[in-house]
NUPASE-169280 format. One record per residue: x negated, y negated, z negated of N, C-alpha, C, O in turn; residue in three letters. Coordinates in pm, whole numbers, plus 50000, padded with zeros to 5 digits. Atoms other than C-alpha are relative to their C-alpha. Example, Ala and Ser with C-alpha at 12.3 -4.5 7.8 and 13.67 -1.06 7.14 Angstrom:
<atoms>
499115011950000487705045049220499104988050000498064988249934ALA
500825011950006486335010649286500774989149927500264978049910SER
</atoms>
This chain:
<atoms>
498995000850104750779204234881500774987050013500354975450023UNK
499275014050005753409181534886500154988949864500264991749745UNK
500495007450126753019148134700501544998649863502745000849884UNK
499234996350137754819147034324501624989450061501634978950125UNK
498765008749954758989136934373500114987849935499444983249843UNK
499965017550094760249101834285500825006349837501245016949792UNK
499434997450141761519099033947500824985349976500404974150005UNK
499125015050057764369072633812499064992449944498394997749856UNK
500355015250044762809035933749501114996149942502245000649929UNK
498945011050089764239008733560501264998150095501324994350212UNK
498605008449910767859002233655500415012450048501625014450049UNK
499404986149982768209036133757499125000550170499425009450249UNK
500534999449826766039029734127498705012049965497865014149877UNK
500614989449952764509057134244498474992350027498514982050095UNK
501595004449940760389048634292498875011849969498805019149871UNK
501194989849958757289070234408499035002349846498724993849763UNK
500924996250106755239084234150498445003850016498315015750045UNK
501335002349957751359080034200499395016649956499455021649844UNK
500414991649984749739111734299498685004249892498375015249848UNK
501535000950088746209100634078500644987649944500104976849966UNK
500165014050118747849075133832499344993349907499634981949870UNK
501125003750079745049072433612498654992950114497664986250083UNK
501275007849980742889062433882500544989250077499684983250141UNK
499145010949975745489036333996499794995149901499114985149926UNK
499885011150114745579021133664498234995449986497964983549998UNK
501264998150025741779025533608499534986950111498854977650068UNK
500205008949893741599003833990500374985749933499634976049945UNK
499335010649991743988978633851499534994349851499674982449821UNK
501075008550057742038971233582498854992449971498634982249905UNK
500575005549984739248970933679499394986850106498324980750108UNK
499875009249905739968947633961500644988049925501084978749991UNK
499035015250071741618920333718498584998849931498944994749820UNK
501434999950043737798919833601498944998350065498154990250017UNK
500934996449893735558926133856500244996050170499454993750261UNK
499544999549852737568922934167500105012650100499295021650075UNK
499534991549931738858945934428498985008050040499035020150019UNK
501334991249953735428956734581499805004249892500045015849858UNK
501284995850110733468956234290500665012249879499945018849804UNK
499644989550069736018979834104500355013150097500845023150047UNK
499554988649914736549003634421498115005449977497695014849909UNK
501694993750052732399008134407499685007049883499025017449884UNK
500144994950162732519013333998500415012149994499795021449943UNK
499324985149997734839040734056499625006850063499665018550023UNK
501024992749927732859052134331498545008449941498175020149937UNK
501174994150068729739054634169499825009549877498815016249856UNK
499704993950115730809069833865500225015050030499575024749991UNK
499944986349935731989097834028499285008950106499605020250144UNK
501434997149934728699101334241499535008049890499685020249881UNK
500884997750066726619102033962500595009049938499765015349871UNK
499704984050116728729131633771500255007450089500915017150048UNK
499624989049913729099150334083501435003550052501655012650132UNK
498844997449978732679147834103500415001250190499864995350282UNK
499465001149898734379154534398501144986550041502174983149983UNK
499005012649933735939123534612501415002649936501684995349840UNK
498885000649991739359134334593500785008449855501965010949831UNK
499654997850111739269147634261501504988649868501714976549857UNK
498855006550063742309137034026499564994649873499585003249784UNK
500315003950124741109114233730500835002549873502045002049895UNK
499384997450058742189122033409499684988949857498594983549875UNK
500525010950153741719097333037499184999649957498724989349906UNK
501244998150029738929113632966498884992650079498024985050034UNK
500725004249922737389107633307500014982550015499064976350062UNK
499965013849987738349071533299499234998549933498144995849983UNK
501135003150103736539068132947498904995650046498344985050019UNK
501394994649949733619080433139499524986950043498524980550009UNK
500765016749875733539047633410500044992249899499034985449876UNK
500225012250077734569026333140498324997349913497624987549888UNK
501695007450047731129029432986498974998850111497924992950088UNK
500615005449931729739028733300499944983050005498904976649988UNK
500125009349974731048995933359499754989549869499684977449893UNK
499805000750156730918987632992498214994549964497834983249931UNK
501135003049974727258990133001499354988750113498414981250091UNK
500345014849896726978965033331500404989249962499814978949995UNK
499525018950079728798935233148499365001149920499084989549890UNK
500985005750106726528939132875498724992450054498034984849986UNK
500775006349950724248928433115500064990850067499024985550104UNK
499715009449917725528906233294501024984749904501114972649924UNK
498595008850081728418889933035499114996949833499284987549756UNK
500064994150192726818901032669500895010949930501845018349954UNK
498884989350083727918919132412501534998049989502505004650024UNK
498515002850054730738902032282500745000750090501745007450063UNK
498765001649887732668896332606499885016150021500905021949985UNK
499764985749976731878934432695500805009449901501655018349917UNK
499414985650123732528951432341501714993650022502575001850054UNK
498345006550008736258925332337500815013150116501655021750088UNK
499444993749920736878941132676500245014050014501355018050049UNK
499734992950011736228972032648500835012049889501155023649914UNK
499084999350109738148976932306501395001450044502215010350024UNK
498475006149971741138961132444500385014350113501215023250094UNK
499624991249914741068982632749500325016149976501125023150039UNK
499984983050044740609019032580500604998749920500655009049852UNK
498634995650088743459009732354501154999750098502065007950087UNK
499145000449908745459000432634499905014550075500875019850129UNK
500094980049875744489038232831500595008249896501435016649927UNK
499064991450112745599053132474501505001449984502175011049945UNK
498554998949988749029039132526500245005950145501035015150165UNK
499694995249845749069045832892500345015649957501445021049969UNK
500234984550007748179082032798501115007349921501105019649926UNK
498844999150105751249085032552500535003250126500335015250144UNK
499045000949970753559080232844499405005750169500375007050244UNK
500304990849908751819097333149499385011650015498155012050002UNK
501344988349961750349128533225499395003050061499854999250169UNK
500854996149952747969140633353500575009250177500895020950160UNK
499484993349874749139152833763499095011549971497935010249930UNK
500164987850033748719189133727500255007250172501265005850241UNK
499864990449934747729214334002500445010550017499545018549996UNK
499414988950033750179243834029498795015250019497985014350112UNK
500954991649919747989279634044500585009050043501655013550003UNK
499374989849888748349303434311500115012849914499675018149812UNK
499194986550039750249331934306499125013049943497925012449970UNK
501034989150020748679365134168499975002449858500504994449781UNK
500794994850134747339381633857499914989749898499324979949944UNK
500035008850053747619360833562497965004849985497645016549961UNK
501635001850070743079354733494499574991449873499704979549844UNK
500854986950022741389367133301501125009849936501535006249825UNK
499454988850061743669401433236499115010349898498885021549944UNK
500414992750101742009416832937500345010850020501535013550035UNK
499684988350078741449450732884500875004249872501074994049805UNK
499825001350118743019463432588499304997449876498525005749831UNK
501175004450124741419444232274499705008849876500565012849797UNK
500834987750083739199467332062500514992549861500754980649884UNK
500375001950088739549461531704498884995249959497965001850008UNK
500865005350057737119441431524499084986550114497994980950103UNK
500455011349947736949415931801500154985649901500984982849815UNK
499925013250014736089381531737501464992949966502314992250055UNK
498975005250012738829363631548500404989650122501334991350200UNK
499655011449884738659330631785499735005950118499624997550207UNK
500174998849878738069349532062501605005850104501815006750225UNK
498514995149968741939362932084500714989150030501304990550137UNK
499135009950041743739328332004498984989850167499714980750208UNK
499895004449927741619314732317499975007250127500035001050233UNK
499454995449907742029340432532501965000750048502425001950162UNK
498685002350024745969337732441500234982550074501074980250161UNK
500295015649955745219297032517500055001950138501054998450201UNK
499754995249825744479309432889500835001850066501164997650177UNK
498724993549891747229328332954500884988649972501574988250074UNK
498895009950028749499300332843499864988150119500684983750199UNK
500865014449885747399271633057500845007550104502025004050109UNK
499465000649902748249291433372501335008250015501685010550131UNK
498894997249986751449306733304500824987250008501814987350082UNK
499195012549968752729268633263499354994650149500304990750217UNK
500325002549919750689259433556500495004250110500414996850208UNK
499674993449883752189284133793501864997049962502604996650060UNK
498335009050055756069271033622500044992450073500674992250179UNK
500235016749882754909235633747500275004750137501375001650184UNK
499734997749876754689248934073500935009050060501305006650175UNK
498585001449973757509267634090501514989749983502674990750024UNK
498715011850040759659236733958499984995050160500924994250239UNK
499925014749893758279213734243500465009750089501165002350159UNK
499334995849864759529238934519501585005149982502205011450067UNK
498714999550051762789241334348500934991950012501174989049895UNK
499015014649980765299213934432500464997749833500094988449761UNK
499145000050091767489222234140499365000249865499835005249763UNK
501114995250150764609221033870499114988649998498314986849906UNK
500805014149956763059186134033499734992749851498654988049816UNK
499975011250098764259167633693499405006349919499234998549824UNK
500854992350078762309192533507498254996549995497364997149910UNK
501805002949971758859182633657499374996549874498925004949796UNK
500175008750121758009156433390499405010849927498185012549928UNK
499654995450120758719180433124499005008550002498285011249906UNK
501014986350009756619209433282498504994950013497575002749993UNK
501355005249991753539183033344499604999049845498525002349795UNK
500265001650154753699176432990499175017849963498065020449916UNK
500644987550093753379216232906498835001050058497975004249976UNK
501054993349962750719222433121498704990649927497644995149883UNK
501365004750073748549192632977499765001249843498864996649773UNK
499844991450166749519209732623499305008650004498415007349920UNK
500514987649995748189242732713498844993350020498384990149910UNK
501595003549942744759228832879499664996349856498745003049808UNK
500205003850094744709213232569499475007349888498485005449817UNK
499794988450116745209240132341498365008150057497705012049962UNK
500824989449939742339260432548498334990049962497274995149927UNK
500995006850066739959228532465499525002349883498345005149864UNK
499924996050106740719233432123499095013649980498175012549899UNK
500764988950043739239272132130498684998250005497754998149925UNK
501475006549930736599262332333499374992349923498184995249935UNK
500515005150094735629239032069499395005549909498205008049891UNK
499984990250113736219256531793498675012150009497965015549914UNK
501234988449994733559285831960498764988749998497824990349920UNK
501315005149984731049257032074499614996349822498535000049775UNK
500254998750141731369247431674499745010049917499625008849796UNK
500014990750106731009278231554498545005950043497855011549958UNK
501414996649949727749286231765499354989549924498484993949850UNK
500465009950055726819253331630499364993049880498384985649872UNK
499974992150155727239259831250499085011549971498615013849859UNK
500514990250032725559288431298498224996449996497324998149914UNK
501895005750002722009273231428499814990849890498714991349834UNK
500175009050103722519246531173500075006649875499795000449772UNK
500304992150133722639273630912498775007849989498255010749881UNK
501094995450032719789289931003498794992449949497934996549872UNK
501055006450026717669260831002499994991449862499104984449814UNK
499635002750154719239252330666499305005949909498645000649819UNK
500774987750075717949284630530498824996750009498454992849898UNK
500995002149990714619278630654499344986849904498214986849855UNK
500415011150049714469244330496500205005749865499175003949800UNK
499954995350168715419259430140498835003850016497934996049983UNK
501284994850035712579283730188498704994050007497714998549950UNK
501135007250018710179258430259499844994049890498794994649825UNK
499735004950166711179241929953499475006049906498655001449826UNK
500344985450081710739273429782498955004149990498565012549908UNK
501644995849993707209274629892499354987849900498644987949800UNK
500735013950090706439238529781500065001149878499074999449807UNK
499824996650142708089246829457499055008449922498615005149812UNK
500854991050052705939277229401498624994950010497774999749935UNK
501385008249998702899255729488499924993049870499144994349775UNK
500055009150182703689232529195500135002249865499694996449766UNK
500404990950147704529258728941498665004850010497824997949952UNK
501424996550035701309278328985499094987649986498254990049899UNK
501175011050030699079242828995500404997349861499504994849781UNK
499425007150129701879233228667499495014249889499055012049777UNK
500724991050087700789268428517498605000349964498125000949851UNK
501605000950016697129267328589500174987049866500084990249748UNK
500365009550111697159231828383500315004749854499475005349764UNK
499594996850127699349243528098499285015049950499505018149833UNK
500764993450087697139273428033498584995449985498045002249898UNK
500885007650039693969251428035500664992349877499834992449786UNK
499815004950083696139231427786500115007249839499735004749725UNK
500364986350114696589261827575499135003149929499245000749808UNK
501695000049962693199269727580499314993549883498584998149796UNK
501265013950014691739236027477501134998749813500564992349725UNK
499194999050106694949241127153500944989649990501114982649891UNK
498985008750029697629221127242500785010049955500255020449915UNK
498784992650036700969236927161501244997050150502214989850173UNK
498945001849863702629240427505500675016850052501185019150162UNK
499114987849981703999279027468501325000750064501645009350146UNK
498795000949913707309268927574500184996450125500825003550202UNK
500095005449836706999251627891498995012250057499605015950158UNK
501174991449996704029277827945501175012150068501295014850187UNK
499074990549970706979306027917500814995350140500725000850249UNK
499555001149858709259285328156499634996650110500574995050188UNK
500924998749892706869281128417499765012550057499995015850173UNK
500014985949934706249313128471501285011049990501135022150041UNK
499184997849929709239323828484500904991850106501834997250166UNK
499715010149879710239298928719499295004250134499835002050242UNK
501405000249918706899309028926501165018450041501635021550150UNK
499714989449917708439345628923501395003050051501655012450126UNK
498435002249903712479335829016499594991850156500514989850235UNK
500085003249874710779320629328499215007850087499215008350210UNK
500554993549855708409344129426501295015050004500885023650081UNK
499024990449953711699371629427500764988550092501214993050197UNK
499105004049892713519344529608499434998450127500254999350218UNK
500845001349904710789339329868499475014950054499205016950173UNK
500094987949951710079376129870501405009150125501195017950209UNK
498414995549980714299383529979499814990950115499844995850228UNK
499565010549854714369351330225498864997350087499114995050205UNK
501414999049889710779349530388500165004950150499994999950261UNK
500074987549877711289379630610501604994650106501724996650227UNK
498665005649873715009363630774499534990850060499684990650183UNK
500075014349911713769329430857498835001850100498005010850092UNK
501955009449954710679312831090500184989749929501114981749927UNK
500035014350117709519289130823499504988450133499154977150097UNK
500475008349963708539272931150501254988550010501194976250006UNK
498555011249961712529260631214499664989949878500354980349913UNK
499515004050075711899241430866498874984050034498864974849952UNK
500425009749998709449215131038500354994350166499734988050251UNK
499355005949857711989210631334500604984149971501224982549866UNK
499835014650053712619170631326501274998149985502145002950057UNK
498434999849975715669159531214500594993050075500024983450126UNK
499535009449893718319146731430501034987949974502204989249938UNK
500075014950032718759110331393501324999850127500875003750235UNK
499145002349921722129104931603500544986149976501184982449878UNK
499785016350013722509066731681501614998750104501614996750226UNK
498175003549970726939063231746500224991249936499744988449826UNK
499375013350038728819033331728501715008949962502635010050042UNK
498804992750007731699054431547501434991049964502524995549930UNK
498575010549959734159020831572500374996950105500964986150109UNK
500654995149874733739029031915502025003450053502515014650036UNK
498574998749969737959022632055499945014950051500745023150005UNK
499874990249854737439049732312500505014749890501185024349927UNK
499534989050108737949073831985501234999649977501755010249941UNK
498794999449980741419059431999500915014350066501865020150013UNK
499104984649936742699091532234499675007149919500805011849914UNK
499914988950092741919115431987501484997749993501945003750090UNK
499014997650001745329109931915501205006250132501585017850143UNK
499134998149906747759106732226498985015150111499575018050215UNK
500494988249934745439138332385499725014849853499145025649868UNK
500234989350115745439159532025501215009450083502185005750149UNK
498954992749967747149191632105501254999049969502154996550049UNK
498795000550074749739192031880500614988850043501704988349986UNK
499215017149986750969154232010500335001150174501194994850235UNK
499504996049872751009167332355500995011950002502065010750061UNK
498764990950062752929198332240501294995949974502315001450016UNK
498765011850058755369171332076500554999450105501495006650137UNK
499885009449882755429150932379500705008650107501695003550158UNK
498854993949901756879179332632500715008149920501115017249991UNK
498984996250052759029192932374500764985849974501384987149868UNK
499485012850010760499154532385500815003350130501985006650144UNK
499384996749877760689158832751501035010050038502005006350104UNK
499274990350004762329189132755501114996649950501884994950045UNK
499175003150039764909180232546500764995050030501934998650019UNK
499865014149954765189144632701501365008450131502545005450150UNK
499334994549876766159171633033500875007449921501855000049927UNK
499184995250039768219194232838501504992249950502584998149953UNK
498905011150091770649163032659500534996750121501644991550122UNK
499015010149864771399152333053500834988849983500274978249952UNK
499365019650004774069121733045499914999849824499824988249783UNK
500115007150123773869123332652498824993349953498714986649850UNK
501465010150042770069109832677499755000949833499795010449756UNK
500515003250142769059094832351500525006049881499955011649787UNK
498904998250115771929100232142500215013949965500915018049873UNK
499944983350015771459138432185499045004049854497825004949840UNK
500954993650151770669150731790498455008050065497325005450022UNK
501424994749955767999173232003498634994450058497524999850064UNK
500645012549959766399143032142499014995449852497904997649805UNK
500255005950145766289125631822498885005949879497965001149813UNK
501034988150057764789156831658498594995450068497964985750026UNK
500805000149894762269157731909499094988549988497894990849999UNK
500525015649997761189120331881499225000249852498024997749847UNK
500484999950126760729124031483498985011149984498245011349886UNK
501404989450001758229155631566499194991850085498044991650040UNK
501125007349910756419133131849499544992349871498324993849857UNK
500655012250073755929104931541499425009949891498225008349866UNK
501094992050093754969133631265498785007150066497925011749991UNK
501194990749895752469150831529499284985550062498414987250148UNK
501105009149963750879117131600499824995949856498634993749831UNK
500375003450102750939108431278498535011249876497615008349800UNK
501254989250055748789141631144499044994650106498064988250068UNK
501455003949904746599134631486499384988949892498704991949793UNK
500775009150070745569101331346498964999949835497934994649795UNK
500524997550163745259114930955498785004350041497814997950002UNK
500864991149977742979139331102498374989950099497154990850088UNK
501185008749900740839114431365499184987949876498014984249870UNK
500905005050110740319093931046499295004849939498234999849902UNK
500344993950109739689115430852498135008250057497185006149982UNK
500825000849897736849128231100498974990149967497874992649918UNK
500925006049963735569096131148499364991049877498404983349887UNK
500605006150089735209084330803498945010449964497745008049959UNK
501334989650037733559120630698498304996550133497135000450134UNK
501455001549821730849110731058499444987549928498224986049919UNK
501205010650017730239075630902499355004749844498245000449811UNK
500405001050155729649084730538498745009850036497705008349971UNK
500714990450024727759116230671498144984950085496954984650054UNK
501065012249916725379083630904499204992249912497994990149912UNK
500325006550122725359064430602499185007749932498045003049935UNK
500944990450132723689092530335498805002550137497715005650089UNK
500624994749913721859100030649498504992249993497414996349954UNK
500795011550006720049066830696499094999749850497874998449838UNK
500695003150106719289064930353499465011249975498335008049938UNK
501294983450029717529102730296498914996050058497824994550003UNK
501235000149942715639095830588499174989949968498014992849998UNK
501025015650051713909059530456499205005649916498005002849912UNK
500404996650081713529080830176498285012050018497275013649949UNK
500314989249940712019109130383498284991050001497314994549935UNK
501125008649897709229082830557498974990549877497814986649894UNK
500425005650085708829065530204498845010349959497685006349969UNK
500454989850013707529102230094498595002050073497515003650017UNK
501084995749956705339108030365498564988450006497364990850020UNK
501245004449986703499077130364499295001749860498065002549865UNK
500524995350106703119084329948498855011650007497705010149965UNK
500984988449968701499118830046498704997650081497535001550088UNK
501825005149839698929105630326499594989549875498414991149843UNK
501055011450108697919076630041499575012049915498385009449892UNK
500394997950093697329100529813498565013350048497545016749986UNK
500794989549914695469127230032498544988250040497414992250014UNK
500635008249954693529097830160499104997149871497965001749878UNK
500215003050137692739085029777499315010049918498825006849809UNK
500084987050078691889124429680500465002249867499915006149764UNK
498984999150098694569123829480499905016549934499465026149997UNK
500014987050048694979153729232500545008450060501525004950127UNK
498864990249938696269185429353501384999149971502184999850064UNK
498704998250030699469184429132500454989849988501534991249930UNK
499465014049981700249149729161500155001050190501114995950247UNK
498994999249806700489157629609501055008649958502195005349989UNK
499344987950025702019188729479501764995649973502894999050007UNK
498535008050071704879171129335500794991750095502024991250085UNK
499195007049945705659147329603499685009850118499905001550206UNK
499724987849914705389176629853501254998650001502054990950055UNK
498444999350085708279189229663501034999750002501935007850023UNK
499525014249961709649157129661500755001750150501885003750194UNK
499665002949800709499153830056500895010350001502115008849995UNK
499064987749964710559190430105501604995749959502374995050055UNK
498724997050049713909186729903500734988850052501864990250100UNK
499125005449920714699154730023500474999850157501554995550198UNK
499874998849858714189161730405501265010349981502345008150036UNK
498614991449983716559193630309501214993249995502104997450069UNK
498635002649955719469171330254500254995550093501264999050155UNK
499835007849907718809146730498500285008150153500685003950261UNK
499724990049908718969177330698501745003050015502435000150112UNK
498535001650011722549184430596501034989150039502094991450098UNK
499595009149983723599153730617499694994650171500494985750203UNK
500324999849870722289151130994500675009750075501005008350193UNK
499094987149901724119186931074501354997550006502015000550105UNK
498684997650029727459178930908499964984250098501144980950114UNK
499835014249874727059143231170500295003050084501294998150136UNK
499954997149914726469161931418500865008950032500625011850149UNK
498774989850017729329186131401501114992249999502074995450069UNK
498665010049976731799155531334500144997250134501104999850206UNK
499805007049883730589137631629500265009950089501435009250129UNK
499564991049926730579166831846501735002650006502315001750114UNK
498375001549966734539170631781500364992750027501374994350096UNK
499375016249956735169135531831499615003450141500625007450197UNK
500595001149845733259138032201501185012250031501945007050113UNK
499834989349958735059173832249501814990150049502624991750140UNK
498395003749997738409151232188500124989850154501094991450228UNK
500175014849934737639119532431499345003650107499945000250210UNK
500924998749885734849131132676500835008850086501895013650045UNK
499854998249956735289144232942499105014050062499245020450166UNK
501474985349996732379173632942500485010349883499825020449859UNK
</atoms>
């Protein structure tokens, strides 16, 4: 394939356009750091250890990737502080980069647009249409691209069509997400369920021990008829709810450990969520486009102009949305931390008191206890793990 055409530079000079510009910039940083070897190795190794192929084309994501490689070696060698400074600075600097280059795009060969669907049955999968639709878009712009570049008369177009194609890929992430979240949601609901019903057991443990007492209290002539009444009916709204939900769950999912996810979610590299959000790449070659359509009127072209004020509202939702994200991820870290202290406080209460031969309905109680609080801390661990997962889906490179 022949390499990408020049494109107007400053002043109007014609200059070459880097075939792998991300891993040009990626070099030239990390060589103002490290030095020339020691950043040709970094980049080397990085792409060892994930299997990449040599001549593979880096992309923002994949940079990310080395940067914590190397990110992690100055902590050892430099410290924190000089590492976290640097690597801050640098993954805001790849965020702007990423604004204003794209991604070099492989045209695909001729043929059959893939995957050609049968005709879609009714009662398919809602998300399963909107990313099969995502597909066809990816390589219908992909196979554009490569008709531009063998086009003379369509050269100044390139740009515009690199932009769509890293829109579409984009867009196809997005589904792809969206399903891995929705598989995701789904295990985290089952084991939700399960944790109620364990609850539901403990509960019913502590009414019947709280009934047994209050009809000994009866008995002996206190006056405890009322509580007496709501106890047992309490005792029999759980054994119908335990009778109905028993048989769906394994009460075993409800002593699966929870997951403790240790992220540094001030973490720059979360910066691209924006300049790689679909919608801001969408923007971005409908800019281009335009930019080519306005020819000598450039800037001053109302369609331009347009164009520019959707790039700044479409980065501007990205960002609402990446905050918005990453404050729901710390608050969910935060309640997180504190359930679980709570969680550990619990269990060593229960082992003292087991130890002590504590009464039945005095463990009974902080059972209970444990059970209900592990259930949120449970929630609060799923809805983490569901943030962070979109954040990685946005930035990583996997």
């Amino acid at each position: 394939m022949r390499p990408p055409a020049p494109r107007p530079g400053p002043g109007g000079r014609v200059t070459p356009v880097s075939a792998d510009p991300y891993r040009d910039w990626l070099r030239q940083r990390l060589s103002a750091e490290l030095g020339v070897r020691e950043a040709d190795l970094a980049v080397q190794g990085a792409v060892q250890r994930r299997g990449w192929t040599a001549v593979r084309t880096l992309g923002p994501r994949d940079v990310i990737a080395v940067l914590q490689d190397v990110y992690s070696q100055m902590r050892e060698n430099f410290g924190d502080a000089r590492a976290d400074k640097w690597l801050e600075g640098t993954t805001l600097d790849l965020a702007k980069f990423a604004e204003s280059v794209p991604v070099p795009a492989q045209p695909t060969a001729p043929g059959p647009i893939a995957p050609a669907p049968s005709p879609v049955k009714w009662g398919r999968r809602a998300h399963d249409l909107p990313l099969l639709l995502a597909r066809s878009h990816a390589e219908i712009a992909s196979r554009s691209l490569g008709a531009i570049r063998t086009n003379p008369d369509l050269l100044s177009l390139e740009r515009a069509a690199e932009w769509d194609v890293q829109a579409t890929q984009a867009e196809v992430r997005r589904w792809e997400t969206e399903e891995m979240l929705s598989k995701l949601r789904a295990d985290h609901a089952r084991i939700e369920v399960a944790d109620q019903v364990a609850a539901a057991v403990a509960q019913g443990e502590l009414l019947r021990l709280t009934v047994q007492e209050l009809e000994e209290a009866s008995r002996s002539g206190q006056v405890v008829s009322p509580q007496l009444a709501h106890s047992r009916l309490m005792v029999t709204q759980t054994r119908a709810f335990l009778e109905a939900f028993t048989p769906l769950i394994d009460l075993e999912d409800a002593d699966t450990p929870l997951t403790m996810l240790e992220l540094d979610l001030s973490n720059a590299r979360f910066s691209l969520g924006v300049p790689l959000h679909p919608n801001v790449l969408r923007a971005r070659h409908a800019l281009n486009y335009a930019q080519w359509q306005a020819g000598e009127a450039g800037e001053a072209s109302p369609q331009v102009m347009q164009a520019h004020h959707n790039l700044h509202l479409a980065q501007a939702e990205a960002q609402a949305q990446l905050d918005a994200t990453l404050n729901a991820a710390r608050t969910h870290q935060a309640t997180l931390r504190q359930l679980a202290a709570q969680v550990e406080t619990l269990e060593r209460r229960a082992l003292q008191l087991t130890q002590l031969g504590g009464d039945p309905l005095s463990l009974a109680r902080v059972r209970l206890e444990w059970r209900q609080v592990r259930t949120a801390a449970r929630v609060q661990a799923h809805r983490l793990e569901e943030a962070v997962r979109l954040l990685e889906a946005l930035v990583s490179e996997n």
